[in-house]
N, C-alpha and C positions, 0 to 999 in steps of 0.2 A: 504494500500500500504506500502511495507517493504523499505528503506533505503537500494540505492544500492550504494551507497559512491557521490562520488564529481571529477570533473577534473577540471581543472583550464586551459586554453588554453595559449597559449604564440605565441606571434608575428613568432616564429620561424620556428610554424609550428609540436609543440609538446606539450605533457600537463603534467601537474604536478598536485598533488591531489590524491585521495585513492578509492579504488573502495574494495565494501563490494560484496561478494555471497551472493547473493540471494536463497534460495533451492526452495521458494513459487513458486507459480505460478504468481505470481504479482509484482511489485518494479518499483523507479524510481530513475534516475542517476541525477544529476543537470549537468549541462554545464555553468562554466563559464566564460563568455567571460570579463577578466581582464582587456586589452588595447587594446577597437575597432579598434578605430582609426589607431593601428598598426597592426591589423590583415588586416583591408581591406587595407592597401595599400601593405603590404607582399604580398596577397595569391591572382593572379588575377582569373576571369573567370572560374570554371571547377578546381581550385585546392581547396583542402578542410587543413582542420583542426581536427585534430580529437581525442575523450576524450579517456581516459582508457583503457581498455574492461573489462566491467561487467558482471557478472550473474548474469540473474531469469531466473527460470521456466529449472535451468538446463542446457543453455545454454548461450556460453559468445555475449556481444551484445558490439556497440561502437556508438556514434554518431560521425557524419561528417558533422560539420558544414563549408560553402564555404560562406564567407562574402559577394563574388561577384556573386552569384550565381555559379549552376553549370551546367548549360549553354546558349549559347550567347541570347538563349529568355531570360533567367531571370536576364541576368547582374545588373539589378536595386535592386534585389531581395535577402533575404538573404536567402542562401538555407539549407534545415536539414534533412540530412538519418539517418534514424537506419538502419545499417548495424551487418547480424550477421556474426560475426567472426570464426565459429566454421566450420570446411571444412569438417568434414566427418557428413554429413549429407545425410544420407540412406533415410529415409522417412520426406516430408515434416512439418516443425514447423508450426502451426498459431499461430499468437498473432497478439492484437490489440494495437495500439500505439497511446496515441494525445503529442503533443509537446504544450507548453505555456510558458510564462515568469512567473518565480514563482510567482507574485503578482496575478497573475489571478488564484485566486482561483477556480472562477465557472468553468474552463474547466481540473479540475483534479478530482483523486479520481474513487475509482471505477464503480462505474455507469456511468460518463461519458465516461472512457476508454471504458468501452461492449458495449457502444453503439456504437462504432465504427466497421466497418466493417472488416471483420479479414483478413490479407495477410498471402499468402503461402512464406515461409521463404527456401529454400533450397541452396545445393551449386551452383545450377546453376543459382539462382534467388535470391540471398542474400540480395538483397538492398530493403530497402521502401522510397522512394524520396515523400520527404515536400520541389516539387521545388518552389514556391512560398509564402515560410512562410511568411514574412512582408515585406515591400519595405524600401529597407535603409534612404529615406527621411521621412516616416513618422517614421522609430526607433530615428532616429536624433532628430524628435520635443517631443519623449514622454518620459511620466514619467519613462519608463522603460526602458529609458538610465541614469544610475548616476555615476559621476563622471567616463564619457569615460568605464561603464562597463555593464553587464547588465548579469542577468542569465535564460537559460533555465532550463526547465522541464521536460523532457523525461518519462511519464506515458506509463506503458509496462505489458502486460497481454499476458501471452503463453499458450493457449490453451487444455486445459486436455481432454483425452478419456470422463469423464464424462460430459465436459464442452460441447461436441456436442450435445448431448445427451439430457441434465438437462441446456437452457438460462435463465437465472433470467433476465426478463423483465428491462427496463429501468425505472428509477421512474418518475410518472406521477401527484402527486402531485400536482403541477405547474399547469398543466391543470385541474385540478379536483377545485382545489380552483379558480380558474379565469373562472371557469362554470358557481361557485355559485354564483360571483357576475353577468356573462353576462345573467343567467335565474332569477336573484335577488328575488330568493327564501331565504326567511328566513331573508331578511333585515329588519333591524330596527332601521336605522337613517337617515334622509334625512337632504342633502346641496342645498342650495340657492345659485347658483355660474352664476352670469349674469343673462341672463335670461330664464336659465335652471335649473330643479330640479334633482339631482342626489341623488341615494339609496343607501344607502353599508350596511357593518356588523359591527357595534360598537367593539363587542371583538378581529375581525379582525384586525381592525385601532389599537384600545390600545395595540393589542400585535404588533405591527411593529411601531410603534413612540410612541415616549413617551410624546410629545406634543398632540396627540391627548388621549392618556390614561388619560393624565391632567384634558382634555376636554371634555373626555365624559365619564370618574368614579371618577373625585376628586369633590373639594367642591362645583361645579359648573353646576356639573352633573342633578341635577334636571330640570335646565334650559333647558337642551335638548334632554329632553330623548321625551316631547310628540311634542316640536318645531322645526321649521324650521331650519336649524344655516345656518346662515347668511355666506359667504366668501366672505372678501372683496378685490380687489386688485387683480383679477384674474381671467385669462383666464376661459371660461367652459372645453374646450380643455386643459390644462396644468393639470384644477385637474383632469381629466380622466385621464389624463396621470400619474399622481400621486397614482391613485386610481389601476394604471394598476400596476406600480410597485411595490405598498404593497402588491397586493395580489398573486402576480408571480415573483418578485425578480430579476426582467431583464426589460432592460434599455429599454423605452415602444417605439413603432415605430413613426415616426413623422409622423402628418397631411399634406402632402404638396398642397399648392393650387395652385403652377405655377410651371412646371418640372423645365422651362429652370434658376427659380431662386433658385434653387434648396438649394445650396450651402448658400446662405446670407440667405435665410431659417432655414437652418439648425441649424447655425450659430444662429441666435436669438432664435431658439425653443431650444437650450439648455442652454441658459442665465436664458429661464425661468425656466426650469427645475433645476437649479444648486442653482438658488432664491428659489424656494419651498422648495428644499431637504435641503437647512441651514431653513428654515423655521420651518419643522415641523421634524429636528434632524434625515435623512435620511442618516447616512454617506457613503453607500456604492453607494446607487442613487449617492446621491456628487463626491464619486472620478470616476462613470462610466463616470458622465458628466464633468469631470477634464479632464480626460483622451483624449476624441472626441474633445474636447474645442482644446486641446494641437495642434493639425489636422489642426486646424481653423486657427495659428495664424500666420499671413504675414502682411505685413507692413501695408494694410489699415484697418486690424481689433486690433492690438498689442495691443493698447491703450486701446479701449474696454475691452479687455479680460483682462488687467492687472487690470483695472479699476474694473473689476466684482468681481475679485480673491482679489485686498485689500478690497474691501465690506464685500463680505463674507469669509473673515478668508481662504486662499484656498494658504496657504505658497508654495506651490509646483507648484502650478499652475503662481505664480506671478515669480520664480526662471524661468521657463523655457520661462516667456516673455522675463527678464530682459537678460537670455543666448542669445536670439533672435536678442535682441537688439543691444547688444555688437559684434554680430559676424561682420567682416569689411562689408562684399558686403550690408548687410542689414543694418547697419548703415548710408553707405554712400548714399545708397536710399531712406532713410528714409530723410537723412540731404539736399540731393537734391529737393527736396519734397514740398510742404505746409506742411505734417503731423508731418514737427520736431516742426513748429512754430505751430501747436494744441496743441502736447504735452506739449511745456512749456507753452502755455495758460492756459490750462485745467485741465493741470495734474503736475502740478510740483513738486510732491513728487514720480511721478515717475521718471524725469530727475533726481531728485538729487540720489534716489537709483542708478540707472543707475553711475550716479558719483563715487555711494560708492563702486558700483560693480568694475570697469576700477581699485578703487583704492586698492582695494583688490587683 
């Protein structure tokens, strides 16, 4: 994917920033949104914001980002067009677009953009509406608002005569290696985890943690190449789950055993999950389960989660408890509460950060 510049949005209602051509047939724009908070109270319901105009693939393109959504269904919602700019369009453009927050890697790049399904682009149909991109209360709790800002990604693919012709498949990888564990051909280590025996691929493990590389080719190795190894301190369920994401690279689905407790399920299945991945050196397992954690945190779980995050080393994740904290309506129900009198029980070195936070 080629570098098609940058815009920078302003509460105004205008952007500023540089927009590159593109001539490829592929590129992406970033979008960034400077000062939320003054964007969505400028620009209400159905009015947008909008970047540059860019080229790829030959023709110019802009996003229109609408804080409040752009319309009264999606008022909660923050909404994202690509819109093309270009009026004298005779015959219809395709391209395929995904929109993400530039930290989300996994949803850029080109194999992800082709696997999207392609829109017809013309002057009578110019717009592609992403009206439900995020909902602005959970932009509010995630890590992918910093300091009042945050940036989009606009991945864009415009369609070539050959490209109807000649699709290069999506890659399947992914599924091909989480075959070999589900048919558990070719395994050759087995776990003791409760009281369940689990198989995997040793070269597998060592090449995705380097705790288990330690564990089964450093000085120790002899021990279990013909034995059981032993895990202690753990679910059967969590290492599957662990076992799912070393070998497919995405955040593994939860077991749930009651729909309606759905939620405080959730909730503790990725405390364990967030414990394993500082466990066996998984960082990017870590920031997915950072991330969903961030989702979780309201007044009867804060303490928890902030409690989990100083454990395991999770800076990011203990910043957006202590922002939580600080905010007035959440403080004051917190202070209404039993839960202020846990915290300074239980936790008092989070009260006093919180102190250092108000003093800063």
């Amino acid at each position: 994917m080629s570098f098609a510049g940058v815009s920078i949005t302003r509460y105004t209602g205008d952007a500023a920033g540089h927009a590159v051509d593109v001539s490829t047939g592929s590129g992406y724009h970033l979008l960034v949104v400077a000062d939320y908070s003054r964007t969505k109270a400028y620009a209400s319901t159905g009015k947008a914001i909008a970047s540059l105009p860019f080229t790829v693939g030959g023709r110019r393109w802009c996003i229109r980002y609408f804080p409040n959504g752009d319309t009264s269904e999606s008022h909660q919602y923050i909404s994202l067009h690509l819109h093309l700019v270009d009026k004298d369009v005779t015959e219809a453009v395709k391209a395929q677009c995904t929109f993400s927050f530039v930290d989300e890697l996994e949803n850029q790049g080109p194999a992800c953009v082709r696997a999207k399904e392609a829109h017809d682009f013309s002057s009578c149909h110019a717009t592609l509406a992403h009206r439900y991109f995020w909902k602005r209360d959970d932009l509010e709790k995630s890590s992918h608002l910093k300091g009042n800002s945050f940036t989009i990604r606009c991945d864009l693919a415009v369609t070539s005569m050959f490209d109807r012709f000649i699709t290069v498949p999506p890659s399947s990888i992914q599924q091909h290696i989480m075959n070999l564990l589900l048919s558990k051909e070719g395994t050759d280590v087995m776990f003791s985890v409760g009281d369940e025996t689990i198989i995997a691929h040793r070269c597998v493990l060592a090449a995705r943690s380097s705790d288990f590389k330690a564990e089964l080719f450093g000085p120790m190795m002899e021990g279990t190449i013909a034995s059981v190894i032993q895990i202690e301190d753990m679910e059967a369920r969590v290492f599957r789950a662990l076992l799912s994401f070393i070998y497919t690279d995405s955040l593994p689905d939860m077991e749930v055993d009651n729909v309606e407790e759905r939620e405080a399920q959730e909730l503790l299945w990725l405390q364990h999950l967030l414990a394993v991945a500082d466990r066996y050196d998984l960082q990017r397992l870590k920031v997915l389960c950072k991330e969903k954690l961030c989702k979780h945190i309201v007044v009867s779980s804060v303490k928890t989660i902030f409690i989990l995050a100083e454990r395991h080393n999770c800076g990011g994740l203990k910043e957006v408890c202590l922002e939580f904290l600080k905010t007035p309506p959440n403080l004051k129900e917190i202070t209404a509460t039993d839960v202020f009198d846990n915290i300074v029980t239980a936790c008092p070195y989070l009260l006093k950060e919180l102190i250092a936070k108000f003093a800063s």
